[in-house]
Phi, psi and omega in degrees: 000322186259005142317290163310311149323280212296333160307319175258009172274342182284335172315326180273036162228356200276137168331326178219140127011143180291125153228054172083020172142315204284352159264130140219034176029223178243049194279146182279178168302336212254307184275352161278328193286332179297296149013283191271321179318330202304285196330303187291335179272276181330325191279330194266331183268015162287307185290319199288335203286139189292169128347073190261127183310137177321158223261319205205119184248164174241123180278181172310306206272356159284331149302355195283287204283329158307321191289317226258292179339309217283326192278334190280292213285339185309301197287308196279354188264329166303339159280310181320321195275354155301310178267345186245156199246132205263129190297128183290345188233103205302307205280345173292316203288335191296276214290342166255021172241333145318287198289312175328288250282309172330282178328315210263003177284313204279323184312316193271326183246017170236100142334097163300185117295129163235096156292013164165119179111189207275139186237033130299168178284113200253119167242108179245183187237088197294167181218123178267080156248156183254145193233147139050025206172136167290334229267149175250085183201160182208139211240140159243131182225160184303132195129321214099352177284107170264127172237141162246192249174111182330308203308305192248038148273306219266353172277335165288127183279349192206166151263003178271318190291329183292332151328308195291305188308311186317298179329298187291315196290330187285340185277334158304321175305300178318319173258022174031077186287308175296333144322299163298328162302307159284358174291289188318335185227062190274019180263350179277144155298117185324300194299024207244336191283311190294307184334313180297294204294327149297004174279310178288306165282007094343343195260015176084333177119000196193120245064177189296348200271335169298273175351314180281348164293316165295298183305348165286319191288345192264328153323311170309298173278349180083148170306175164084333207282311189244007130334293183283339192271308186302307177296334186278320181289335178283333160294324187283332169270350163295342161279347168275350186286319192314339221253004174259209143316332196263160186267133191285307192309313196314324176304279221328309191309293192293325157343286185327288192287339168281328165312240189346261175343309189300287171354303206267345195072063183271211182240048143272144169267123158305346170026310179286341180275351182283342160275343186237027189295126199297183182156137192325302193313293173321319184306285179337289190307335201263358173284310186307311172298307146008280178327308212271017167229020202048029174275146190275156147301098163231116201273305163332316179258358189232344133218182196290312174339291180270043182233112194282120166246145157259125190250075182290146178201165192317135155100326182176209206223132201272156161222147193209136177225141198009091180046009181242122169310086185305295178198154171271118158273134192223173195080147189326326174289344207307290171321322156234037159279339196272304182285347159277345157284320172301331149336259206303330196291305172320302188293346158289302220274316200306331156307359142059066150291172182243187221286336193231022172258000157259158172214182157211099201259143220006239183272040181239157172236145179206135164253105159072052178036037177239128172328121156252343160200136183259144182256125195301187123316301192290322162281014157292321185277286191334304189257039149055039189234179165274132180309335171287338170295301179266033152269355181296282178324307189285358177279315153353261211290284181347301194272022179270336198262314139026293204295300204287336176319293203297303191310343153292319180293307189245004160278088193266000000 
């Protein structure tokens, strides 16, 4: 072995690449032959080593079952592009073939946990468009034909939360869900379930044929069928997020927020709840699991929402979470006295603290009995108080973002 060591560090030194021998530079004699044993020993335990079988093979009949998906799916996306209209905005489509193209590279070539559905590695030659539409919502069909909705591009807040949707939607194909729902419900027809499911997504959000669409498919499939497909896609895409660029919180951030909006009523079509419905449990788990691979929640980095921003304005430099002004800072420094408060504060506010993990002792604010931002003289005179009144204040406006923090998180 150590024969071998010194042969090949005097090798990173040789004038030319190792070829069985025929370099020795200006190497003594004792060390070209010590040299060529190694090289010649090393060259035999190469030649001896079995073969190794390809990392990842397909059988007939797992291709069998790839072809029949490609194919099924092939057919539904020809009525989908009959019902639906190629999205007016070059830039939705520019950004969502950027970011799949990562994804859908770890989907084909990384073996997941699949908690319902197929759980070999199913490698499709996937196809993305945005179609059409306010409603905020997006499909998956078999095969890899994935569609999205102007509506919920223009809803996403990040690209990690748009990443998140990307995720989920590739692991229904990918763990070939609806395939399994008909191996399982085999009194349904394959071609009969995606036929319901363009029905719900093609109907706009409003009328008798959704509703009636709806109530054929939970006939058809039986309860239960998208509990489960839903909850196996939210793992899958937090483990194809982990192996990327994107932050995993995003499913969760937007989860979160279709949760919230539905509640308030908005002036969004939701769309996406009647098939993807959020829910604690779903939240939880999918949080739960995080823990369990140690990834943090950071809400902060995967939306806009929850993010303490620095904002300059006269006089100095604003901090602000979710549109509400926390405190002004002022003085020459102010801006970047601000971004190092905004930090530490993300990093506060992502720990989904409570109303009394804050204080304000004299003119310092401290979070969970840690500094968060210490306050001048000089932002005492800008907002025309003493520091200690506006650290009084500013513990205020925290826990208002608190407030609004929890009421997203855990009322679901």
């Amino acid at each position: 072995m150590l024969t071998l060591v010194a042969a090949c560090l005097l090798a990173t030194r040789a004038p030319e690449p190792c070829d069985g021998g025929h370099w020795h530079g200006d190497l003594p004699p004792r060390v070209e032959a010590i040299v060529d044993h190694a090289w010649a020993e090393w060259q035999a335990q190469q030649a001896e080593k079995p073969a190794q079988p390809p990392a990842f093979q397909i059988t007939p009949q797992h291709k069998k079952d790839l072809d029949a998906d490609a194919e099924l799916g092939k057919k539904y996306a020809e009525i989908v592009d009959k019902e639906l209209k190629p999205t007016e905005h070059a830039e939705f489509q520019e950004r969502l073939d950027r970011i799949s193209a990562e994804i859908v590279s770890i989907a084909n070539s990384k073996r997941v946990e699949v908690s319902w559905g197929d759980a070999r590695l199913n490698p499709f030659k996937y196809t993305f468009k945005v179609v059409k539409g306010d409603e905020v919502n997006a499909f998956s069909l078999p095969g890899g034909y994935i569609y999205f909705f102007d509506g919920l591009m223009k809803y996403v807040e990040t690209d990690h939360e748009l990443a998140g949707v990307i995720a989920h939607e590739i692991s229904h194909a990918s763990f070939r869900h609806i395939a399994t729902l008909q191996r399982e419900r085999s009194k349904v027809q394959a071609f009969t379930i995606p036929l319901i499911l363009i029905s719900l997504f093609a109907g706009g959000g409003s009328g008798g044929d959704v509703a009636a669409g709806a109530q054929l498919f939970e006939q058809a499939v039986g309860s239960g069928w998208s509990e489960r497909a839903e909850l196996a896609a939210d793992w899958g895409a937090v483990q194809y997020l982990v192996e990327s660029k994107y932050d995993p919180t995003g499913i969760l951030t937007f989860m979160e927020r279709l949760a919230r909006d539905e509640r308030l009523g908005p002036n969004y079509v939701l769309g996406i709840l009647r098939t993807h419905p959020p829910s604690r449990e779903r939240a939880l788990r999918m949080t739960a699991r995080m823990g369990q691979l140690n990834i943090p929640v950071r809400r902060s980095v995967a939306t806009t929402s929850f993010r303490v921003v620095v904002k300059e304005v006269d006089g100095g430099a604003s901090l602000k979470f979710n549109n509400v002004v926390l405190v002004t800072l002022a003085g020459e420094d102010a801006v970047a006295r601000a971004k190092v408060a905004a930090a530490t504060l993300n990093d506060f506010f992502d720990r989904v603290p409570a109303l009394f993990d804050v204080r304000a002792v004299g003119g310092r604010v401290e979070g969970y009995r840690r500094p968060l931002i210490e306050l001048s003289p000089v932002d005492a005179a800008l907002a025309g108080v003493s520091r200690e009144e506006l650290a009084a204040t500013t513990v205020r406006q925290i826990q208002r973002g608190i407030y609004s923090l929890a009421y997203r998180v855990w009322d679901y």
